[in-house]
C-alpha positions, 0 to 999 in steps of 0.5 A: 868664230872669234866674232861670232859673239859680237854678231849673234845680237844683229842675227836676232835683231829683226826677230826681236824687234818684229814681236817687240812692235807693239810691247808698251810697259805703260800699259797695265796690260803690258807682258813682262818683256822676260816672258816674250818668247824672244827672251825665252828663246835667248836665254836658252840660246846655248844650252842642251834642250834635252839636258839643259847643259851649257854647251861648251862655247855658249855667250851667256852674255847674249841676252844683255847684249840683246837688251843693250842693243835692241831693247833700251832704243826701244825703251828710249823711244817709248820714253820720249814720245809716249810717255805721259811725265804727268802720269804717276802710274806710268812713271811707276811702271817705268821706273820699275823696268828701269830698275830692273834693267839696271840691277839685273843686266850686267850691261845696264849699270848706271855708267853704261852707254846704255843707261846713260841713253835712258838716261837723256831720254828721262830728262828729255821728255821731262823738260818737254812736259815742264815747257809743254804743260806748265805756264805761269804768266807774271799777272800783275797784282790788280788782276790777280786781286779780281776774283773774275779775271780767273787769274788766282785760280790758274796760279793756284791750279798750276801750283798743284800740277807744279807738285804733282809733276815734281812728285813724278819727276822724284821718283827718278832720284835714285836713278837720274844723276843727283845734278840732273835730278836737282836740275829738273825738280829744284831750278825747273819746278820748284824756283821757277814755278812754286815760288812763283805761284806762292808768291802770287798766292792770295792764300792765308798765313795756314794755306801758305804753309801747308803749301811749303810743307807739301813741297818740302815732303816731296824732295827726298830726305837724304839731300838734307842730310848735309845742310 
């Protein structure tokens, strides 16, 4: 009995994986994973069904577990392989379940293993699509001068997939650790590829400008409140 607790998690492993095979929260469509019939039969794991009393001895903690153990590798799998960064919709939707996780779930604090994991894979598949989905190549001023080389209008589309991807990646920074987030949107996107492309602009003094105030927007308030 004294262990009884910490196997009730792999006793229910096989059965909440089985029904999670095709559970995608990047999908519109995706059931909220509190509505599974896994979770219904957890949460109630432990209470008398005709009086809907806890039952002396009952783990309250075995749904947190269950999420800790089985469901975040799932998650963690989801966000390093299928998870399109670019997608502002996608990343909404996960960002939602992460938060949820982690303000609801007492074994999900931002400290915990298990948000710590998530929080890797985050970063992983970032990283991923920054060196997979963004390339700014060092033109050299003739061709960039030549309207038909194409060359100014790749800097300028890489600009705005630049600003799009760290809008993406920003509305992570109130879960990624503030190195991590700083990392990815300060020295990955904005110093290696909007300054660049900024630099290569052949746009106005206006354009330029309007350019710098969009990527200023993006970066959230409160890491100006000390400068």
């Amino acid at each position: 009995e004294a262990y009884i607790d910490l196997c009730l998690p792999r006793v229910f492993a096989p059965f909440v994986r089985l029904e999670m095979i095709e559970w995608n929260p990047l999908q519109d469509d995706c059931m909220d994973f509190e509505l599974t019939e896994w979770f219904e039969t957890l949460s109630s794991f432990g209470f008398d069904s005709k009086s809907g009393e806890m039952i002396d001895g009952a783990d309250l903690r075995l749904v947190p577990r269950v999420v800790e153990k089985i469901f975040v590798p799932k998650l963690s799998f989801l966000i390093e392989n299928v998870w399109n960064v670019v997608s502002a919709e996608q990343t909404k939707r996960l960002v939602c379940l992460v938060r949820k996780l982690v303000d609801e779930y007492p074994t999900m604090g931002k400290e915990s293993k298990a948000a710590q994991t998530l929080s890797s894979s985050i970063r992983t598949a970032i990283k991923g699509a920054l060196e997979n989905d963004l390339y700014l190549p060092l033109y050299p001023k003739s061709l960039l001068e030549d309207e038909s080389s194409g060359a100014q209008a790749f800097v300028e589309q890489q600009f705005w997939s630049s600003v799009k991807i760290l809008q993406t990646v920003l509305l992570w920074h109130s879960f990624l650790p503030f190195s991590v987030c700083q990392e990815l949107c300060i020295d990955s996107i904005v110093n290696r590829y909007l300054l660049l492309a900024l630099q290569y602009s052949a746009s106005s003094l206006d354009e330029i400008l309007v350019k710098c105030e969009k990527i200023f927007t993006c970066l959230p308030a409160e890491w100006f409140k000390k400068l």
